[in-house]
Each structure stands twice: as structure tokens, then as C-alpha cells.
N, C-alpha and C positions, 0 to 999 in steps of 0.2 A: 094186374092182368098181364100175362103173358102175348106178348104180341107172335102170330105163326109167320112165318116167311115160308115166302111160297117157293119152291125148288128151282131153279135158273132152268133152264132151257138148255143143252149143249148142244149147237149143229153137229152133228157126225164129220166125223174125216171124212173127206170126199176128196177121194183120186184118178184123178180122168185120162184117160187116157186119148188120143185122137188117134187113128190108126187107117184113115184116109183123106188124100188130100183136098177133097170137094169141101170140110170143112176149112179147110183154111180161108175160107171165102165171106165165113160166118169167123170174127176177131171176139165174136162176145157170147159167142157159145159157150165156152166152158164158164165165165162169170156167170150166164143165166143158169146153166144146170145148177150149180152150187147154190143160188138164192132160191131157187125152185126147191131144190131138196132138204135146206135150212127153212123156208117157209113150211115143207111140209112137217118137220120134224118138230115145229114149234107150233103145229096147230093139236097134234096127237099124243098120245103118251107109247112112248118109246124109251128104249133102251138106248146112251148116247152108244156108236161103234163106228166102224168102219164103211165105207162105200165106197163099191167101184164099179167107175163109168168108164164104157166104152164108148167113144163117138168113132163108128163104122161106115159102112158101106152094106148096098145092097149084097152083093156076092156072099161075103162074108155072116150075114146073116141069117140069109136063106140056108147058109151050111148050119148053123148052130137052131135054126127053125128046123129043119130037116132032123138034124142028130137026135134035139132033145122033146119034139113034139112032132115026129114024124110027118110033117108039111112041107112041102118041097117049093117055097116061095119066099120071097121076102116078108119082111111085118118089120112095123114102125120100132118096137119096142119089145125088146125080150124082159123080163127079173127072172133071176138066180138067189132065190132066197138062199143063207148058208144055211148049212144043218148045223146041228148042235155045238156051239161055240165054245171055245175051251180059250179062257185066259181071255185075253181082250176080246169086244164084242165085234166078230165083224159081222154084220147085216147082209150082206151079199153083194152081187154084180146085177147092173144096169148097161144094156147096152142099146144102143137104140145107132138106126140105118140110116144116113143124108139122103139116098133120092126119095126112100118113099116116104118121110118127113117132105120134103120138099112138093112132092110129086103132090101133096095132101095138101098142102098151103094153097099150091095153085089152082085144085080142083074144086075148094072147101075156100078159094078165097080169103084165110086164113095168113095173121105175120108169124112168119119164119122162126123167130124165138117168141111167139106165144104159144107156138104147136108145141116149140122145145122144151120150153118150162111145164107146158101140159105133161107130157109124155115124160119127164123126170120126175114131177108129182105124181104120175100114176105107177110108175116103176119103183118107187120109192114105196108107197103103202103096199104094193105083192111084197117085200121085202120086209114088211113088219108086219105081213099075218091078213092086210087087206083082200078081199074075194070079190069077184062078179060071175060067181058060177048060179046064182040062183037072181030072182029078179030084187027079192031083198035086198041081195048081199049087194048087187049093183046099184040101186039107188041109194045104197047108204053109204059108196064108194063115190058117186058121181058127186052126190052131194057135199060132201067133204072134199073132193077136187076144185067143187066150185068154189067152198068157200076160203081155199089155199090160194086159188087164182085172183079171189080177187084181194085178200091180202097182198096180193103180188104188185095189183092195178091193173089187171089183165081180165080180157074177156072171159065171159063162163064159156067155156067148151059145149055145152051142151045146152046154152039158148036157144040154139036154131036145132038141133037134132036131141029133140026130147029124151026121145028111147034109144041113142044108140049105142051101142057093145060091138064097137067094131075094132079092137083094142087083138093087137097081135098074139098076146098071153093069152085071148079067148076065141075067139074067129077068123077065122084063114080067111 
């Protein structure tokens, strides 16, 4: 009898970038992203490749919410799925905004890097093909967020907000 071995897991390259100073405030943000997005990578079947995060600011957001989904505001979390990838896999860009991550913590009573690793688990599956444009497609997104999070040891995001789709990629 042939024994099958089951294929290893690779976390993707994940390259972060910080490009405002309010995170400097958070020293374990960019470790959460990276375990957030290596959780996520290890829960799904995906392609290993490339990721890149941006850790921003509101301004800066609201320009690239504005450019690429004509909304002229902030939102927590942008994906950039890449298009057709030639030669190494890269998966796309995640960028996600400090105040209104934070502004979300304090409203929503929520810690700071369990909003983080939310919102890089959720930027991470638009990135490998994930949807919450229809009500299916979002409960079989939230669902699998939940069960990333709590591989993480982290609260389910949507205990307390059954239904919500309040996620920047979908609702201003």
C-alpha cells in the first residue's frame, strides 16, 4: 500500500508595506497581517504567490476608493486581485486604512489587531476568487472568515452582527 502525502501548505510571500505614521503605534501589525494571511492560505486551496499589503491611511484610501470604485470616502479595506499572472504567482494587493480600522474597534468595541487580522483574512480570499456580491456568496465567505479566525484564537467577527456586509470592497 502506497501511503498519499498530502501537499504542504506554502504561506505566500507577503510584503508589507506601512506608508503612515499612526501605524507605528500598532509594533505587531505587520506580524498579525502575515499570520492572518498565512491562516487564511492554510484554510483554502490556493495557488502559493505573492501578496502585497499596504498599511495606509484614511486620505490615501479614499483616493484609491474614489479612482477604482468611484466612492469618494474611506473604507477599511481595499483587494486588488492581479489579473492574469505570468511567471511567478503574484495574487494581488491588500490595502487596508488606520483611522477607520481604528475608528471600527472603538465603535464596534472590537481589539485593534483582531479587526487587523479580520480585514487581511478578508482582503486575502477577494484575492483568490472569494465574493459577497450575492447572499450566498457571503455567507460562504463570512463562514470561512470565521473559521480562519478562529484558527487564529480570535473572536468570530460576525457573533454579534449576523448579517452584516459592511466590508469597503462591497458597501460605502
Amino acid at each position: 500500500m502506497t501511503s498519499v502525502r498530502k501537499p504542504r501548505l506554502v504561506a505566500p510571500e507577503i510584503d508589507i508595506q506601512v506608508q503612515s505614521a499612526p501605524w507605528d503605534a500598532e509594533p505587531a501589525a505587520q506580524a498579525t497581517v502575515r499570520e492572518a494571511i498565512a491562516a487564511a492560505r492554510g484554510a483554502v486551496s490556493a495557488p502559493a504567490g505573492e501578496v502585497s499589503v499596504v498599511l495606509t491611511d484614511d486620505a490615501a484610501i479614499r483616493r484609491l476608493n474614489r479612482q477604482w470604485r468611484g466612492i469618494d470616502k474611506p473604507t477599511n479595506v481595499l483587494s486588488f486581485p492581479a489579473t492574469k499572472p505570468v511567471g511567478a504567482v503574484f495574487l494581488g494587493d491588500i490595502v487596508i486604512a488606520y483611522e477607520t480600522l481604528a475608528r471600527e474597534c472603538a465603535e464596534e468595541n472590537k481589539v485593534f489587531l483582531h479587526h487587523l487580522a479580520h480585514l487581511a483574512v478578508h482582503g486575502f480570499l477577494h484575492l483568490i476568487g472569494y465574493d459577497h456580491t450575492t447572499d450566498s456568496e457571503a455567507d460562504a465567505m463570512e463562514a470561512l472568515e470565521s473559521t480562519i479566525m478562529a484558527r487564529l484564537h480570535m473572536p468570530d467577527p460576525y457573533r454579534e452582527r449576523a448579517h452584516s456586509r459592511d466590508f469597503g470592497d462591497r458597501h460605502a
